[in-house]
N, C-alpha and C positions, 0 to 999 in steps of 0.2 A: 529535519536535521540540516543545520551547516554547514559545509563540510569548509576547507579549508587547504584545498589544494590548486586549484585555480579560481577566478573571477569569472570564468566560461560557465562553470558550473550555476554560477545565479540567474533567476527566470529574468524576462524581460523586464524591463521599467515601465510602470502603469505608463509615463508620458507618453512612451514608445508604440506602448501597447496600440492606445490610443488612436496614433497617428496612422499604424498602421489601419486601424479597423476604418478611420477616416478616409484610408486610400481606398478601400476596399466596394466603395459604394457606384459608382457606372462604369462601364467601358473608357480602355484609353488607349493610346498605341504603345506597341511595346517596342523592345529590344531601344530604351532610353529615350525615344523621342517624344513621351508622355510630359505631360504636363508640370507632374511632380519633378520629376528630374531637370524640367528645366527651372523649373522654383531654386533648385539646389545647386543649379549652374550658376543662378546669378549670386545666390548666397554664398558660395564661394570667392566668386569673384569681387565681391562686396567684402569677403575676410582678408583676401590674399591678394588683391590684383586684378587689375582690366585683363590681365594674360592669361589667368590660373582656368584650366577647366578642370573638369571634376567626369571620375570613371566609376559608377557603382561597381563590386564585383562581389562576389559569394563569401572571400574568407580571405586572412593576411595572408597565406601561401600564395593564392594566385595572385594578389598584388602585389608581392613581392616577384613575381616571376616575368609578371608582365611589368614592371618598373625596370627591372636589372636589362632583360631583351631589349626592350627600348631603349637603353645610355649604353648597350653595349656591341661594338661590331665585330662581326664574327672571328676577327685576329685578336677579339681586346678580352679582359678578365676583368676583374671586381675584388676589390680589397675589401674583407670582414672581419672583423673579431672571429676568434676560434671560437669564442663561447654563443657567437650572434644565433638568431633563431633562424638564418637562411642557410646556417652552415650544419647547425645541428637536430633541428624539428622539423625539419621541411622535405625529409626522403630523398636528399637530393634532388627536387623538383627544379630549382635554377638550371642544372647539368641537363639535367634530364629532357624538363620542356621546357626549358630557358636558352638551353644550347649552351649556356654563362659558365668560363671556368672562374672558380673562385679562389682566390688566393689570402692564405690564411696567417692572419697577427694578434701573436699574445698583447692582448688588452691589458689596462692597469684599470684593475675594479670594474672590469667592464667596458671599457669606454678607449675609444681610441684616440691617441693624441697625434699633435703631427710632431712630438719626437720617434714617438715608436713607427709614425708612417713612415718616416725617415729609416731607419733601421730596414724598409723592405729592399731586397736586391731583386732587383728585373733589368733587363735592357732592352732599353729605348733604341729602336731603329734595327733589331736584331732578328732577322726572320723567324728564329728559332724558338723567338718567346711569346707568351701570350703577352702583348701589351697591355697595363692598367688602364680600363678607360673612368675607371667611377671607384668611389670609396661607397661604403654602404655600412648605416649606423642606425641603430635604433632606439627607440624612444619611449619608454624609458628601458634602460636595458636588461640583458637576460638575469642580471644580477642583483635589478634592482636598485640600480644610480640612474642618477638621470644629468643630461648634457645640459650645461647651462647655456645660453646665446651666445657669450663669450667664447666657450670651447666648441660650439657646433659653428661658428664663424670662422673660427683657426682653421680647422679642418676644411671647408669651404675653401677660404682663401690657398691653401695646402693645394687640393684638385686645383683649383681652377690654375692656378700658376701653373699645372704641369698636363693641362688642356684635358682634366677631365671631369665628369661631374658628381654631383653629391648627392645620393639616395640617403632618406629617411623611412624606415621602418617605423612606422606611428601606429602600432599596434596597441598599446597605452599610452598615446599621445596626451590626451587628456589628463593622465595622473600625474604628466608628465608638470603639464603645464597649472596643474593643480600648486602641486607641490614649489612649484615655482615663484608659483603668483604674477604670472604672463600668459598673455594670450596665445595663443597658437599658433600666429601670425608672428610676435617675435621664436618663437626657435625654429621656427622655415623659412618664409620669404624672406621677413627682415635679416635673418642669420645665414644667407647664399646657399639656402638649400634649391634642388632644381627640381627632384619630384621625392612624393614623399604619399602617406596613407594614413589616413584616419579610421580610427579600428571602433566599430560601434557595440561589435560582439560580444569584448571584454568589459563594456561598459555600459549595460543596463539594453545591448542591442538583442536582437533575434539573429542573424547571421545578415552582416553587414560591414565592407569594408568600400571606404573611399580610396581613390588614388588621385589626387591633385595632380597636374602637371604647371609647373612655374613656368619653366625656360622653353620657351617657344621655339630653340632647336630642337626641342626633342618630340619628333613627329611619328605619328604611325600608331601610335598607342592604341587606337580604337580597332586596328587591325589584330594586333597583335591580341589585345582582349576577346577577340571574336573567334581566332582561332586557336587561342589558350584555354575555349573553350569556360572563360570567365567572364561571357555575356549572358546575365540575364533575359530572359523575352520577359516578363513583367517585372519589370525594373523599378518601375515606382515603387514597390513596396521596400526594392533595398535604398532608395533614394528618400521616403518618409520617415525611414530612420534616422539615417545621418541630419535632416532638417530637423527634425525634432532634437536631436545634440547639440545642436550647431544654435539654435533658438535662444535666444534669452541665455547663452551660458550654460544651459542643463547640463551638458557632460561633465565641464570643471567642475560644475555644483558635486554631480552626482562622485565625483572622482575623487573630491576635497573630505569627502564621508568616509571613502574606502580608503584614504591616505590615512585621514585622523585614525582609522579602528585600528589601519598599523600600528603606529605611532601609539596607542591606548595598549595593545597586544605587547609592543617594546616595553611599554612602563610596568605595565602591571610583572610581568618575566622580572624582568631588571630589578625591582623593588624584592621579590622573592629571592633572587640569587646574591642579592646584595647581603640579606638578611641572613642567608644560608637554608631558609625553607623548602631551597629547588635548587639540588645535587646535580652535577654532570649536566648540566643545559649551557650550550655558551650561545650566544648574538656572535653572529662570524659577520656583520654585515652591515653600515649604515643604513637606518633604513629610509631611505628619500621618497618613496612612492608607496605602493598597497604591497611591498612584500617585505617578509623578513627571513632571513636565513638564519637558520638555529644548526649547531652541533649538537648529537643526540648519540646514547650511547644506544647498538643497533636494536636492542632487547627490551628498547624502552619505544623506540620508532613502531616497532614491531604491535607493542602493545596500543600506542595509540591510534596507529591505522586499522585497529579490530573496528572502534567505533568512530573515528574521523578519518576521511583521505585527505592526501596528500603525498606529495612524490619527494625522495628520494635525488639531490640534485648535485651535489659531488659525492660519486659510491668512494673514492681514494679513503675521504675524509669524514667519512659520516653526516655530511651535511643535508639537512632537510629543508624545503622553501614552503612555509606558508602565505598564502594568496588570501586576501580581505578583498571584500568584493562591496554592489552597492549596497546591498540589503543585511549585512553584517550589524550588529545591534553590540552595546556595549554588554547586556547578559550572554549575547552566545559568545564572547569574548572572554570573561569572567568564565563560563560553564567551561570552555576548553582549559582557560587555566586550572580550574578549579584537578580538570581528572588529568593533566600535567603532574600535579604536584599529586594527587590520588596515586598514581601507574607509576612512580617513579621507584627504581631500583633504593 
């Protein structure tokens, strides 16, 4: 079975598999200083830059925890989206083991512009305030749009004028960049991102997430991951991951599969509802990457997660998010429609 609630849920990618079982053959050193991972030092820096180095760590949570700590000093906050996944799936772990207060802006679809940054009140030179040191955006967002280089350059340009720096959350960076038809390279370095994470988890990985670092002010990072307690001791196995994504393309490849079954899931809905064959389903949602947002009336939600999951992602409004992953196939695509349109009131 399927299921259709996150892209976490799909096993590994043979390529991945692979790599790993390839890592797995003698002795190396750990806690990064292994071979593998410096294979992945320079392949980054080969993507991104003579500057960029590269952090394996366990999972987007602590990459996001250990990015935020490092662009932020202990007087300064972080500007998010209210919807972002640092504000709202993360347990509070920025506050917590970040020390990071987060300061929160209604997004438009998700995504932060620099009118709506404009819109935040804080004061600059005011002992009383947490000062903003960093804007913090993700890729592709919680809603399922994704920043094109133009608008993650806005924003860029935005911090940097008011001296502070730009995190990317690249949790599905790849879908991101799928959907785009750019490299990875244009919506970070080239777009003044300063640190940012490639997520391999959600995309055909085993648990594996990179954290780039761009801007060579931003020091300390390996400390900070050691005692975030987001240091590996055999490292190479999360750094043969990300190589093997990072290779020949493979992630966007694998990413441009889990975009199109969206996009296959949109049409096939759409052509139903158009027709009138499929009562009470609406699309709340462009869908630019591997998700689609459906309103669902709750007794039909109900029904469908007896035999498929998936979560529940505005309770106000009835709306549900299904997640397409790498191993989605256009029949189990078809088969969910099929008992869609079976279950429906």
């Amino acid at each position: 079975m399927r299921h259709f609630a996150s892209d976490n849920y799909a096993p590994i990618h043979p390529k991945v598999l692979e790599a790993i079982v390839a890592a797995n053959q003698e002795h190396d050193i750990p806690y990064g200083h292994d071979s593998v991972t410096a294979r992945l030092g320079d392949k980054v820096k080969e993507l991104f830059g003579a500057s960029a180095t590269a952090l394996p760590l366990y999972g987007g949570t602590g990459a996001n925890t250990v990015a935020l700590a490092a662009i932020t000093p202990k007087w300064g906050s972080v500007i998010v989206a209210t919807t972002g996944h640092t504000n709202t799936d993360e347990a509070g772990a920025p506050e917590r083991i970040g020390g990071v207060k987060l300061l929160h802006l209604q997004p438009e679809n998700g995504k932060l512009t620099p009118a709506n940054l404009d819109t935040l009140q804080y004061d600059l030179g005011d002992v009383h305030a947490a000062h903003p040191s960093a804007v913090s955006i993700a890729q592709s967002t919680e809603m399922g749009t994704v920043y094109t280089p133009e608008e993650i350059r806005a924003i860029a340009e935005w911090a940097h004028a008011r001296g502070m720096f730009l995190h990317l959350d690249g949790a599905r960076i790849f879908s991101a960049a799928a959907a785009l038809g750019v490299s990875l390279r244009e919506i970070t370095a080239d777009a003044g991102v300063d640190i940012f994470s490639i997520g391999a988890t959600k995309n055909g990985g085993m648990v594996a997430e990179i954290l780039v670092v761009l801007n060579p002010q931003i020091r300390g990072t390996d400390f900070i991951q050691k005692y975030q307690a987001q240091l590996p001791s055999k490292t190479r196995f999360i750094s043969t991951q990300a190589l093997a994504l990072l290779e020949d393309d493979l992630g966007i490849q694998i990413a441009d599969h889990s975009n199109s079954m969206a996009r296959f899931l949109r049409d096939q809905l759409q052509a139903l509802i158009d027709s009138g064959d499929l009562k009470n389903v609406e699309i709340t949602q462009p869908v630019d990457a591997n998700a689609l947002f459906v309103k669902l009336l709750p007794a039909h939600a109900a029904k469908l997660n007896e035999t498929y999951r998936f979560y529940e992602w505005v309770s106000a409004e009835h709306i549900y998010r299904w997640m397409l992953a790498w191993d989605h196939t256009e029949q189990d695509v078809l088969d969910f429609v099929n008992f869609i349109v079976a279950t429906q009131e």
